[in-house]
N, C-alpha and C positions, 0 to 999 in steps of 0.2 A: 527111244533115241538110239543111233545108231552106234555100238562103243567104239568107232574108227574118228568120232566127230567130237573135236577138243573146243570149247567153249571158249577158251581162253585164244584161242586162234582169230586168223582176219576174219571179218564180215563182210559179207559183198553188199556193194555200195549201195542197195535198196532198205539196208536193216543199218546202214552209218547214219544216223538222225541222232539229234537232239530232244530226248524227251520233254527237256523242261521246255522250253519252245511250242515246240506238240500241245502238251499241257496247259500251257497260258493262251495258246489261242482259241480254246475253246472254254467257254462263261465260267469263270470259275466262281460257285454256290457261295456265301459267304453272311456267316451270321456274327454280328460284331456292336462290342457295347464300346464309344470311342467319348474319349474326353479329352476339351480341348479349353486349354488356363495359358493364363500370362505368366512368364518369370521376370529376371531384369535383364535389361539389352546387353547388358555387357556378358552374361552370361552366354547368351547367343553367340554375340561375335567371340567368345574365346574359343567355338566348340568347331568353329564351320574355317575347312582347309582354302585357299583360296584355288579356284576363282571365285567361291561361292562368296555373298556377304548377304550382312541380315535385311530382315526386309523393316518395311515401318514399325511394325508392333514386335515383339517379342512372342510369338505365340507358338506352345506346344502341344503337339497332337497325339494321346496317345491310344490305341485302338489296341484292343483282343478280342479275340477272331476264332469263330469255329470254320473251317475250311474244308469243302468238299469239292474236289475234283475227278473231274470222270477217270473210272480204272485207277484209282488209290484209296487207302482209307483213309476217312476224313482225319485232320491234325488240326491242333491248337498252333495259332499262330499270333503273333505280339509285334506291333512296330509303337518306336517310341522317337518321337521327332520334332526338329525346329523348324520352323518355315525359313526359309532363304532364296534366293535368286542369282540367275546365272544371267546376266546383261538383262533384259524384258521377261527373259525366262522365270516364273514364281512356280516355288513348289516350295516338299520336305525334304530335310535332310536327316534317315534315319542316323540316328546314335545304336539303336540299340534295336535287333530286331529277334527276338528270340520264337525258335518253334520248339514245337517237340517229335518232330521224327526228321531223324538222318537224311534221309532221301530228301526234303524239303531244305536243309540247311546245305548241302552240297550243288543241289539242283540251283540254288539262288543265287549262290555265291559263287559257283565258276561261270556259270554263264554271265549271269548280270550283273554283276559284282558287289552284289547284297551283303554288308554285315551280318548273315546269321550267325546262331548261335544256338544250342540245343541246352534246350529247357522244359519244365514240367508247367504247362499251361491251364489252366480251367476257365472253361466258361460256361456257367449254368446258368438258366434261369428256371423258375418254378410261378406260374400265372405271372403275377407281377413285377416280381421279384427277382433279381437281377444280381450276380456276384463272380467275381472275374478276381482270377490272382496267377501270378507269374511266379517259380521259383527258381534259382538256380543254383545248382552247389551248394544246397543246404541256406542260401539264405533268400528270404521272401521280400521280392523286390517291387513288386508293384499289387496294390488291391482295390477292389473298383466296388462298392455295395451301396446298393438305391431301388429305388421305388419305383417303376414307370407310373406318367401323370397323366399321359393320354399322346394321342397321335399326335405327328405333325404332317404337315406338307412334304412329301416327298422332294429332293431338287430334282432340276429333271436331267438328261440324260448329261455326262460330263466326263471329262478327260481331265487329272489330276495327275500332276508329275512329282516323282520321286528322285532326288540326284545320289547317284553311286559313282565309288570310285573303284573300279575294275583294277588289281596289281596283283602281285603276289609276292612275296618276301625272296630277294636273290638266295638262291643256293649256295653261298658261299660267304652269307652274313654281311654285305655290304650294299646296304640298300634296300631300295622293292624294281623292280623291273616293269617296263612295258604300261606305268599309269596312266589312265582313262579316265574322264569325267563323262558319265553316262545316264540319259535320260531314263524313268521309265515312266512310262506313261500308261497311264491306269484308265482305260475307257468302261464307266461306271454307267449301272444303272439300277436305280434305288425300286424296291419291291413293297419294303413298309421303311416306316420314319416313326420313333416315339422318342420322349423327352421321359428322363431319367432325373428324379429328385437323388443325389449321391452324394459319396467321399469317393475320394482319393488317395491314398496313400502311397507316398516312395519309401521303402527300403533302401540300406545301405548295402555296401559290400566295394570289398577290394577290386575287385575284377568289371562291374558293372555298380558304377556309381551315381546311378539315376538321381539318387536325391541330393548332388548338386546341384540339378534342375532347379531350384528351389520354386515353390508353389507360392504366387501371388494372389491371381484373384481365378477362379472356377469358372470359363466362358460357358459350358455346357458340357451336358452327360446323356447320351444315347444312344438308344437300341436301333439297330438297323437289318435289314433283311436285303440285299444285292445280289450280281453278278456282274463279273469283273471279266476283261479281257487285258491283257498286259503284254506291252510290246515294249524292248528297250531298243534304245540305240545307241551309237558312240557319240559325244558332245562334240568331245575335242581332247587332244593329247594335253597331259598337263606336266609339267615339270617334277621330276621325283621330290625334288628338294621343297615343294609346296606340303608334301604330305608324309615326309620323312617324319614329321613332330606329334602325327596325329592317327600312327602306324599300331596305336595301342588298341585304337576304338573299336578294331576289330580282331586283333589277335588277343589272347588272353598273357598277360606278364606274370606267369605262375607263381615268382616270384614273392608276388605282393601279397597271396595265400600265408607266407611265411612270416612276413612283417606282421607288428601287430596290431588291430584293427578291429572294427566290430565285431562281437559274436554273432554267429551266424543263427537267423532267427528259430525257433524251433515252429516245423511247417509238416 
């Protein structure tokens, strides 16, 4: 490299691109044990900012993920979510979406307006046997262990939407700026399908309080093998004052670290 040539300088306009865009339009590899239970409605609706509102059932999804996309090393990836609806529009609405590498938690969240958040991920399996757990700041928030029982039918090929709300907190403490209600939409196509005998476990903790979720009934537990293409777009502008109340779910209130609250699990 030439030492006249500063890194930190302009780019000309052929290298100004978007990686994470780049990145999501091409199949992204995707190995993931996903469990999906019922809680209680009112739980739902306390969690989901408006325009969103619940759908029929109360139902959440929660997936961890070995993720391989081309030119990165594969990361651990975690979405944790209520189903909801935007007028006809059905989909999830992550609460809680934890990875483990930086470059995937920044890449999601400025572009798409993804809740990440950077966490210690695993997802192993060994023949049968199946064990997924999520931790963060010391405390152990989500764990998934079971049995695979045998194949299923793959679904076939489908398009699954995700709602983000795209903001960022004003530089000057009052408010968030610029909020967006935003699709993304997930064009799937399943490789294997298996059905997992398991548990579930939520963790508590100050800062990610999954196990308010509370867990009613176990709809299913399984292992899956895909490739994903992921395109977002903007909804519609939404009112700051819709989302003012619900400004936590994605920034951490370091605060609550300090209050006192669960021990953090030893992991």
């Amino acid at each position: 490299m030439s030492p006249n040539v500063i890194r930190y300088g302009p780019r000309p306009p052929e290298t100004q691109v978007d990686h994470e865009i780049d990145a999501t339009k091409a199949p992204i590899a995707t190995e993931a044990v996903t469990v999906t239970y019922l809680t209680d409605p009112e739980i739902v609706a306390a969690v989901l900012p408006k325009p969103l509102e619940p759908t029929a059932e109360p139902v959440v999804r929660v997936q961890l993920q070995r993720v391989a996309i081309e030119g990165r090393p594969p990361f651990g990836s975690a979405v944790f979510s209520v189903t909801a609806r935007h007028g006809e529009r059905h989909g999830d609405y992550p609460l809680f979406m934890p990875q483990s590498t930086e470059q995937s938690v920044t890449g999601g969240r400025e572009t798409f307006g993804e809740p990440k958040k950077l966490a210690h991920i695993e997802v192993e399996r060994d023949g049968d046997r199946v064990a997924a757990t999520v931790d963060r700041l010391g405390y152990r928030l989500i764990r998934v262990n079971g049995q695979v029982t045998g194949s299923a039918a793959p679904p076939p090929d489908q398009v699954n939407t995700e709602f983000y709300f795209k903001f960022l907190r004003a530089p000057d403490g009052n408010g968030i700026t610029d909020p967006h209600l935003v699709y993304g939409e997930y064009h799937r196509h399943y490789e294997l399908l298996e059905d997992i005998d398991g548990t579930l476990e939520l963790g508590d903790s100050p800062l990610d309080p999954v196990a308010d979720i509370v867990i009613r009934q176990i709809r299913s537990i399984t292992w899956c093998r895909r490739r994903t293409v992921q395109v977002g777009r903007i909804a519609e502008r939404v009112p700051q004052e819709w989302l003012l109340p619900y400004v936590h779910q994605r920034y951490d209130d370091v605060a609550l670290l300090a209050a006192p609250g669960p021990e953090p699990a030893r992991v």
